[in-house]
VMD Tcl script that builds the backbone (N, CA, C; Angstrom):
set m [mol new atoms 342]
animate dup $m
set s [atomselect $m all]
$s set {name element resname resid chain x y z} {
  {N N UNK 1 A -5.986 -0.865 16.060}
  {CA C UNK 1 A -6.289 -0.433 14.719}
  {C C UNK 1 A -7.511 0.466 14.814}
  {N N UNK 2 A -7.632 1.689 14.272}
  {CA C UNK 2 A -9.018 2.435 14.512}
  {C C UNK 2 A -9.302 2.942 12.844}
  {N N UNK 3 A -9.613 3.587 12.686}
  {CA C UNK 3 A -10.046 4.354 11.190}
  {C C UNK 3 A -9.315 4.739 10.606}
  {N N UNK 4 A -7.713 4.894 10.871}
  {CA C UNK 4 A -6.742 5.091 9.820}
  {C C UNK 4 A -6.343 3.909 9.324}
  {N N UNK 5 A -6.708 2.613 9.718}
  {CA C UNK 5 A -6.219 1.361 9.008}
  {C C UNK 5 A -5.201 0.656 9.074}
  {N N UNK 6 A -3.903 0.763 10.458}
  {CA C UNK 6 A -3.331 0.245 10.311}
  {C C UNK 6 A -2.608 0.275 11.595}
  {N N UNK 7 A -1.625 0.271 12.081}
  {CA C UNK 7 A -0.417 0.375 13.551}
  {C C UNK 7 A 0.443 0.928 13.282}
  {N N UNK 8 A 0.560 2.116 14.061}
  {CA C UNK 8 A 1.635 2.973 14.019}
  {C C UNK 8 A 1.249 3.577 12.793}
  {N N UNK 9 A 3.054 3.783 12.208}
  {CA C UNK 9 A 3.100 4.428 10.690}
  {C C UNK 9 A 2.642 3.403 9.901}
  {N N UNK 10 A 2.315 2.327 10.194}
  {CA C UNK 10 A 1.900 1.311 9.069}
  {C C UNK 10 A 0.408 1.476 8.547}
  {N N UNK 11 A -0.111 1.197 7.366}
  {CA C UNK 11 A -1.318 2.154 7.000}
  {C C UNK 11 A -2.157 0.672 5.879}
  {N N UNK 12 A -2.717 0.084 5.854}
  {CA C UNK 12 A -3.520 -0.946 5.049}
  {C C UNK 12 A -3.124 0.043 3.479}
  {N N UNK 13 A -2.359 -0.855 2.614}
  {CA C UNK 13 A -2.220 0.181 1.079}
  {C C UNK 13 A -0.652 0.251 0.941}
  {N N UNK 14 A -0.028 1.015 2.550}
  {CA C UNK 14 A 1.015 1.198 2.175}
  {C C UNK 14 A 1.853 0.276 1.164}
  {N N UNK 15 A 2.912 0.690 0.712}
  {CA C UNK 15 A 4.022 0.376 -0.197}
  {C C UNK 15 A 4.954 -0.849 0.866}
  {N N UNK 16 A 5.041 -1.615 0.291}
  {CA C UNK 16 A 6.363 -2.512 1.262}
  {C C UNK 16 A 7.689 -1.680 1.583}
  {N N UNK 17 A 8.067 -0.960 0.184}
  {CA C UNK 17 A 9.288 -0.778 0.292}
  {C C UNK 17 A 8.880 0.837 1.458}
  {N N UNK 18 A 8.293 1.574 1.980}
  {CA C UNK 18 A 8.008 2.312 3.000}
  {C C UNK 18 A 8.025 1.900 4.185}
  {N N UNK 19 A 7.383 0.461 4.300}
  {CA C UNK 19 A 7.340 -0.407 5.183}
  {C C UNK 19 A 8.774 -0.513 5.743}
  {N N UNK 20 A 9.243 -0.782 4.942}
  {CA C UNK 20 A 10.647 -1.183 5.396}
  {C C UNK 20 A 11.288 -0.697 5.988}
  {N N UNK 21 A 11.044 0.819 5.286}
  {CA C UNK 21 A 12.021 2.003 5.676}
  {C C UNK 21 A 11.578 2.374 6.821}
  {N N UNK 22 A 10.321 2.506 7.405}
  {CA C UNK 22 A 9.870 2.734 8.421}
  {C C UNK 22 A 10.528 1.807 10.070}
  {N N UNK 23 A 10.137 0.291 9.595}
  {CA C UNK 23 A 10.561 -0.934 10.661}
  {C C UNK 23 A 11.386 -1.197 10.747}
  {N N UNK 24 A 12.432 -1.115 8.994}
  {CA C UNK 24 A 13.702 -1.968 9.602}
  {C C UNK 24 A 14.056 -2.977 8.513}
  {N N UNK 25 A 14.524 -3.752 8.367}
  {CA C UNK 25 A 14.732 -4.829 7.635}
  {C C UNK 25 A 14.038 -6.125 8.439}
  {N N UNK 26 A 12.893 -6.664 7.306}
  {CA C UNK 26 A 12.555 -7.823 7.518}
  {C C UNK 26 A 12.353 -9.091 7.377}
  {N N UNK 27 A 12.041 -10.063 7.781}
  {CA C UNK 27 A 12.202 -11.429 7.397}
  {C C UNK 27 A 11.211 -11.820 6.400}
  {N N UNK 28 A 11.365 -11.878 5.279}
  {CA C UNK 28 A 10.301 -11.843 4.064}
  {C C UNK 28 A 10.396 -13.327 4.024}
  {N N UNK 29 A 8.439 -13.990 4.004}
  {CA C UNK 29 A 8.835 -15.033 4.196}
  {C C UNK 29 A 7.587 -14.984 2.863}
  {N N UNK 30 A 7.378 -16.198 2.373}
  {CA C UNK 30 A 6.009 -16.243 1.316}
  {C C UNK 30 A 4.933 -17.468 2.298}
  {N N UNK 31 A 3.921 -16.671 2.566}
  {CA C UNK 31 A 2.446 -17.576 3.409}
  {C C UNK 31 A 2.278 -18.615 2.700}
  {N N UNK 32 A 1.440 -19.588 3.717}
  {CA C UNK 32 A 0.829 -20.711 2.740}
  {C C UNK 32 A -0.601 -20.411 2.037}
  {N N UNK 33 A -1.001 -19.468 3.199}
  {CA C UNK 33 A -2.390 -18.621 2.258}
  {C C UNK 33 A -2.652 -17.000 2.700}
  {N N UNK 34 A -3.282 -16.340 2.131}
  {CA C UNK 34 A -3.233 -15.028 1.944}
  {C C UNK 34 A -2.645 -14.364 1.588}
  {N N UNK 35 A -2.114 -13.151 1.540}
  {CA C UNK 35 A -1.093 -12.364 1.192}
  {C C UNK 35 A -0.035 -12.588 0.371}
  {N N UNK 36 A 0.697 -12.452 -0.915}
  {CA C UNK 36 A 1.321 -12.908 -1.897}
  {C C UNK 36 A 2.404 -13.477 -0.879}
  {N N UNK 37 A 3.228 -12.004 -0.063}
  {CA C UNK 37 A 4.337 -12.306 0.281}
  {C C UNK 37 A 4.309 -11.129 1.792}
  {N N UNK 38 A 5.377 -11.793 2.928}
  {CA C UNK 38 A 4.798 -10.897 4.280}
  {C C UNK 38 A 6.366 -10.864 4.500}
  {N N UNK 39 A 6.693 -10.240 5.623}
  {CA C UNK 39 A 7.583 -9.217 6.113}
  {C C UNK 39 A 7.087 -10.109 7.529}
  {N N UNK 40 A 8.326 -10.375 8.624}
  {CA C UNK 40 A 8.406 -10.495 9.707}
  {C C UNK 40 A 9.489 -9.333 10.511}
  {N N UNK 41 A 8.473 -8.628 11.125}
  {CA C UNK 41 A 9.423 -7.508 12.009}
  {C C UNK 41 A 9.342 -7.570 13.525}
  {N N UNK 42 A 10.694 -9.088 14.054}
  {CA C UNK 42 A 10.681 -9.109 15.305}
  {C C UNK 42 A 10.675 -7.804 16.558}
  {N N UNK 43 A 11.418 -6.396 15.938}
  {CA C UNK 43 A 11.257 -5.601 16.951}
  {C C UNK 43 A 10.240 -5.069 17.315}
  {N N UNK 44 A 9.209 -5.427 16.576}
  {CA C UNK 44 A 8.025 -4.311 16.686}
  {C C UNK 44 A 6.908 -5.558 16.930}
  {N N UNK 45 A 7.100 -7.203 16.737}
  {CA C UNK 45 A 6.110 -8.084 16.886}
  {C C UNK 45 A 5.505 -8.029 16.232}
  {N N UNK 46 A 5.577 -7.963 14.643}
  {CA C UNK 46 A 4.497 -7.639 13.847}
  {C C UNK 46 A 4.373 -8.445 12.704}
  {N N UNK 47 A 4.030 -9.488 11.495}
  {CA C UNK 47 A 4.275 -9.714 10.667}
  {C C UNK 47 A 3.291 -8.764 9.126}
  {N N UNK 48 A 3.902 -8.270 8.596}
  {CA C UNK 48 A 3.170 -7.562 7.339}
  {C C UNK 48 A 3.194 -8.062 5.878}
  {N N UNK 49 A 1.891 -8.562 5.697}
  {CA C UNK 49 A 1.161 -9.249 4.254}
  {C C UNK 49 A 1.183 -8.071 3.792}
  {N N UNK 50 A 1.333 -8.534 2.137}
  {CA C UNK 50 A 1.294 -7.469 0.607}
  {C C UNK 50 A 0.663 -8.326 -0.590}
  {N N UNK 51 A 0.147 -7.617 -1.101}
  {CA C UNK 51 A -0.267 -8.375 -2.309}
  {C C UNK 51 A 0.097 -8.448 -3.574}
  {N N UNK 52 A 0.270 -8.545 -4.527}
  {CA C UNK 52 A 1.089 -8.336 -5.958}
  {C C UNK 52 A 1.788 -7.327 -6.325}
  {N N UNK 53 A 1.029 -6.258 -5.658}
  {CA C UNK 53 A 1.436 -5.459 -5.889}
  {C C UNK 53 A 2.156 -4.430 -5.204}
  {N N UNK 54 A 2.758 -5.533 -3.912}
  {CA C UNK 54 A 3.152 -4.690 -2.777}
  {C C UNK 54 A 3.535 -3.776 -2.426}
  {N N UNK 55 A 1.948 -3.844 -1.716}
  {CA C UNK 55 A 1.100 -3.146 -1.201}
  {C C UNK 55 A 0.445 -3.946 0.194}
  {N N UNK 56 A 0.517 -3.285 1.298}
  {CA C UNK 56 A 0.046 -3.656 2.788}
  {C C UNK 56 A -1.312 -4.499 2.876}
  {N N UNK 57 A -1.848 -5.450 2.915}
  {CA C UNK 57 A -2.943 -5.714 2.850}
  {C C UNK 57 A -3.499 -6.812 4.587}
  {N N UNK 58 A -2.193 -7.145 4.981}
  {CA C UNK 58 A -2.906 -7.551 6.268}
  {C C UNK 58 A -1.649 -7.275 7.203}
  {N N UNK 59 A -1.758 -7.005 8.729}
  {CA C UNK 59 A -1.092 -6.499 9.527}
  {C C UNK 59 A -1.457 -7.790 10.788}
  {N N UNK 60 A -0.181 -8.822 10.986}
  {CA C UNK 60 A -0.859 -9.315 12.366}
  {C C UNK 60 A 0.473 -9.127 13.446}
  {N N UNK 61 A -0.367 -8.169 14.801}
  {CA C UNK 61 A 0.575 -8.725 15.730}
  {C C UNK 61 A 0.642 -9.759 16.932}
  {N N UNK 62 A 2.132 -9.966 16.532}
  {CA C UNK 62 A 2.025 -11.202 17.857}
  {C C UNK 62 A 2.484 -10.655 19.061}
  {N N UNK 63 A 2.468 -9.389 19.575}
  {CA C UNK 63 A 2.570 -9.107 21.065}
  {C C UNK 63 A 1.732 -8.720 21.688}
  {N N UNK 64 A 1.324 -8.630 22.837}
  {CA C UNK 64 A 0.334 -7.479 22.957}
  {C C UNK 64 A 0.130 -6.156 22.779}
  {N N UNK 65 A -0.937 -6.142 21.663}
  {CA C UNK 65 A -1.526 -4.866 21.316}
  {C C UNK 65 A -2.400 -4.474 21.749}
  {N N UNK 66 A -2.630 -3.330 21.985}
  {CA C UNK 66 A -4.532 -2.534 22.269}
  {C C UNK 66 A -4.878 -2.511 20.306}
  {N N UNK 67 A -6.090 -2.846 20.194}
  {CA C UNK 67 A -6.241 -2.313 18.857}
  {C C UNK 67 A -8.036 -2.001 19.395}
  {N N UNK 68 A -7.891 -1.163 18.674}
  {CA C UNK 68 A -9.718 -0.296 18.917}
  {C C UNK 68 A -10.433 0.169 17.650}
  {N N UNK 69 A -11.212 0.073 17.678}
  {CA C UNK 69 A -12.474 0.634 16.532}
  {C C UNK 69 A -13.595 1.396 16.697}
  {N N UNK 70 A -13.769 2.894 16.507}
  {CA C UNK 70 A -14.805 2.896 16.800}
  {C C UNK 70 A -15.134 3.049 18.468}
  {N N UNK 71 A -14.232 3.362 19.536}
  {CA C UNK 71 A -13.531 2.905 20.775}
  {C C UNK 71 A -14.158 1.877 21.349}
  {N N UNK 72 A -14.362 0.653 20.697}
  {CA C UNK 72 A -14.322 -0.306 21.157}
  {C C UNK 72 A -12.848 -1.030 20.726}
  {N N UNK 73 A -12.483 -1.450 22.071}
  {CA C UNK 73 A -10.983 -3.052 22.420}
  {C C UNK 73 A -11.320 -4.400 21.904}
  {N N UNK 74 A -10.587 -4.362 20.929}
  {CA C UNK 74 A -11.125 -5.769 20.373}
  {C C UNK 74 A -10.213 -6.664 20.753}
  {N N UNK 75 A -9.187 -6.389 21.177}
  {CA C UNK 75 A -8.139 -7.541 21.384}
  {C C UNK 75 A -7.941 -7.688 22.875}
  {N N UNK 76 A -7.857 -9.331 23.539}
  {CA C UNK 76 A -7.963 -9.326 24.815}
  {C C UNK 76 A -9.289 -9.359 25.245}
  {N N UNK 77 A -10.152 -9.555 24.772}
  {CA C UNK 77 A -11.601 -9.571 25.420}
  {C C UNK 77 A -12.458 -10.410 24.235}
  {N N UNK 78 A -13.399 -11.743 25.407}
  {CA C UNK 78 A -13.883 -12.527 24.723}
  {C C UNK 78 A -14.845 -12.108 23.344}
  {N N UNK 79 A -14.365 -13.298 22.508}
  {CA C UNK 79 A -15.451 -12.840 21.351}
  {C C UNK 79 A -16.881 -12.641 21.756}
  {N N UNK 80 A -17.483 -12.557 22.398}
  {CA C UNK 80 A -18.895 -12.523 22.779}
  {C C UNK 80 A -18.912 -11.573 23.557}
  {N N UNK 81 A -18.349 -10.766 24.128}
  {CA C UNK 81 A -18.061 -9.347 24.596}
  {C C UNK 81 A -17.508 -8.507 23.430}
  {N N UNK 82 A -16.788 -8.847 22.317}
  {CA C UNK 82 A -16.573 -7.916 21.269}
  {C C UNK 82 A -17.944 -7.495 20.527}
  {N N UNK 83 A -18.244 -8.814 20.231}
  {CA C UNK 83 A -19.758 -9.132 19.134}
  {C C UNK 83 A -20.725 -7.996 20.030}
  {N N UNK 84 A -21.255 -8.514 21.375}
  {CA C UNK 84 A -22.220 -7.490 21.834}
  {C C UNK 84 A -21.964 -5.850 21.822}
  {N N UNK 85 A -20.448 -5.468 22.244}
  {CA C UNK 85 A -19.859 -4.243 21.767}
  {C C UNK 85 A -20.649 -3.552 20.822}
  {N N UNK 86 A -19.928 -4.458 19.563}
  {CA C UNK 86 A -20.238 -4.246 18.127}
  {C C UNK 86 A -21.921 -3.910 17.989}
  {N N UNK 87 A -22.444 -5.048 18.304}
  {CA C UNK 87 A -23.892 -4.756 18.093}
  {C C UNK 87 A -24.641 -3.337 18.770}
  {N N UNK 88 A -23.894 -3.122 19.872}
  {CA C UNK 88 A -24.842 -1.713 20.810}
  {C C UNK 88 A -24.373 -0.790 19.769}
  {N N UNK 89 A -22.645 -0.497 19.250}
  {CA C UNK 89 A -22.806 0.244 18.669}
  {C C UNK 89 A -23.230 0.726 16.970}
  {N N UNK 90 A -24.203 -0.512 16.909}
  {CA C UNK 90 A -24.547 -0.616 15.129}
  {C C UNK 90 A -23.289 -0.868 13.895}
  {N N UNK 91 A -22.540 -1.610 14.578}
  {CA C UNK 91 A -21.027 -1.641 13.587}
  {C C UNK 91 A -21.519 -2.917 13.324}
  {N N UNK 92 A -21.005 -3.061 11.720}
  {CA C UNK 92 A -21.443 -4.613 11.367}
  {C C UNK 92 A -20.128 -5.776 11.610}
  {N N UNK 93 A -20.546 -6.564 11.810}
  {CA C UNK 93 A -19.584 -7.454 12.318}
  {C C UNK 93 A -20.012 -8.600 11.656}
  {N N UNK 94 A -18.724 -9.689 11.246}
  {CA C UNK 94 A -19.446 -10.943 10.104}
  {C C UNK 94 A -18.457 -11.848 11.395}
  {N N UNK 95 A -19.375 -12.997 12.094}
  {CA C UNK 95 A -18.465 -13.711 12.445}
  {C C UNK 95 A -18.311 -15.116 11.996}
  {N N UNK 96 A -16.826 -15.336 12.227}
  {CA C UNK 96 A -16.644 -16.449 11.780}
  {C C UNK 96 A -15.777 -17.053 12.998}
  {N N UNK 97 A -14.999 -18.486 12.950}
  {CA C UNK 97 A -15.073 -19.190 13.952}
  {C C UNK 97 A -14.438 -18.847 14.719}
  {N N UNK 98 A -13.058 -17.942 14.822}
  {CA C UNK 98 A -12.218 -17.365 16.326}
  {C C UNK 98 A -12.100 -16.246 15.765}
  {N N UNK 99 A -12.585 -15.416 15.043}
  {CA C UNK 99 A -12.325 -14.505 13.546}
  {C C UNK 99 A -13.758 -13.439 13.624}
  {N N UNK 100 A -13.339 -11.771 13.812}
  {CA C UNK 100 A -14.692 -11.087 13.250}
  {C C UNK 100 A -14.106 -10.290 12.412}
  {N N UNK 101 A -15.213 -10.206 11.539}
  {CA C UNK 101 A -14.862 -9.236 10.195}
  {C C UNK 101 A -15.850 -8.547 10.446}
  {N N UNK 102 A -14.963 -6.902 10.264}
  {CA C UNK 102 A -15.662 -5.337 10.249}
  {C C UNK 102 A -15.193 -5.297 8.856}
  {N N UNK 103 A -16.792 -5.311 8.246}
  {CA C UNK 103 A -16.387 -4.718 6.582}
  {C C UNK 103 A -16.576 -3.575 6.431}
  {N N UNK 104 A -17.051 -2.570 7.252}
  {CA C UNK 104 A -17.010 -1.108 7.214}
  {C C UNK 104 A -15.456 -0.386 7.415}
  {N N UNK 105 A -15.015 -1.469 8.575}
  {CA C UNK 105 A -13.259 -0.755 8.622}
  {C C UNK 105 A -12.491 -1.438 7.481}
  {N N UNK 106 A -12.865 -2.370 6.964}
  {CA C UNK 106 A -11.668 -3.640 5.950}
  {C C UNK 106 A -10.579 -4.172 6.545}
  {N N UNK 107 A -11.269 -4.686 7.770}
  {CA C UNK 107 A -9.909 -5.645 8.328}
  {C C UNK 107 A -11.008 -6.926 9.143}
  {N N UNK 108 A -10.379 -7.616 9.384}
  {CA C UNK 108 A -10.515 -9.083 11.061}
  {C C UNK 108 A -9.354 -8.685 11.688}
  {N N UNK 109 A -10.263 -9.034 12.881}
  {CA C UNK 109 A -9.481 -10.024 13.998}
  {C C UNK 109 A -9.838 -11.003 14.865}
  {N N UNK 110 A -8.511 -11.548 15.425}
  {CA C UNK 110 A -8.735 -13.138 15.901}
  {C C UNK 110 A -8.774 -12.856 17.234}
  {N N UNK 111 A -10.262 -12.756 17.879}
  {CA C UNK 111 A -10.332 -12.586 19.472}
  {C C UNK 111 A -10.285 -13.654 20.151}
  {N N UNK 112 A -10.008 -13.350 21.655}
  {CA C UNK 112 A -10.148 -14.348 22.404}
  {C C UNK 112 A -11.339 -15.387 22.286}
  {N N UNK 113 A -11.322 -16.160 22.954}
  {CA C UNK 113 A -12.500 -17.045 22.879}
  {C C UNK 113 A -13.667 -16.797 23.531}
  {N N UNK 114 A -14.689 -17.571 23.258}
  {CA C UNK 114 A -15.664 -17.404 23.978}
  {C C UNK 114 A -15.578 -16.983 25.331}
}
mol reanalyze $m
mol bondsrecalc $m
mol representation Tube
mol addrep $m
């Protein structure tokens, strides 16, 4: 994920029904928390949250991804190697327990562990 907000053609905002058209037909399932309602797209490993107004609001994948910010790799490398990253390069980072939030980009992610 870098400064356009999202993977691939997928974009934080987008429309579901674009979504669709883009991935494919997906397994619309409703979360137990976050996102009103999400999209499971086995070919691409991806599941996609929307919110009322669906509209894209969280993107998680379950395969391996590179995702970068800022060119720092956040995925695959311990949280305490992301965090120091973050800090050399003055990016704010909120952490929480397997979880960092960049509120300058408007997303988390769930890094490796310590």
């Amino acid at each position: 994920m870098d400064s356009h907000r999202g993977f691939g053609v997928v974009r934080l905002g987008s429309p579901k029904e674009e979504v669709r058209e883009l991935l494919g037909g997906g397994m619309e399932s409703e979360p137990e928390f976050g996102p009103v309602s999400q999209d499971h797209f086995l070919s691409v490993g991806a599941a996609v949250g929307y919110d009322s107004e669906d509209r894209v609001t969280r993107v998680v994948m379950a395969r391996p991804a590179q995702v970068v910010y800022r060119g720092m790799e956040l995925i695959g490398h311990p949280y305490a190697e992301v965090m120091a990253a973050a800090r050399r390069q003055g990016v704010t980072v909120v952490a929480r327990e397997a979880e960092l939030g960049f509120p300058e980009g408007g997303f988390s992610v769930w890094t490796a562990l310590r």
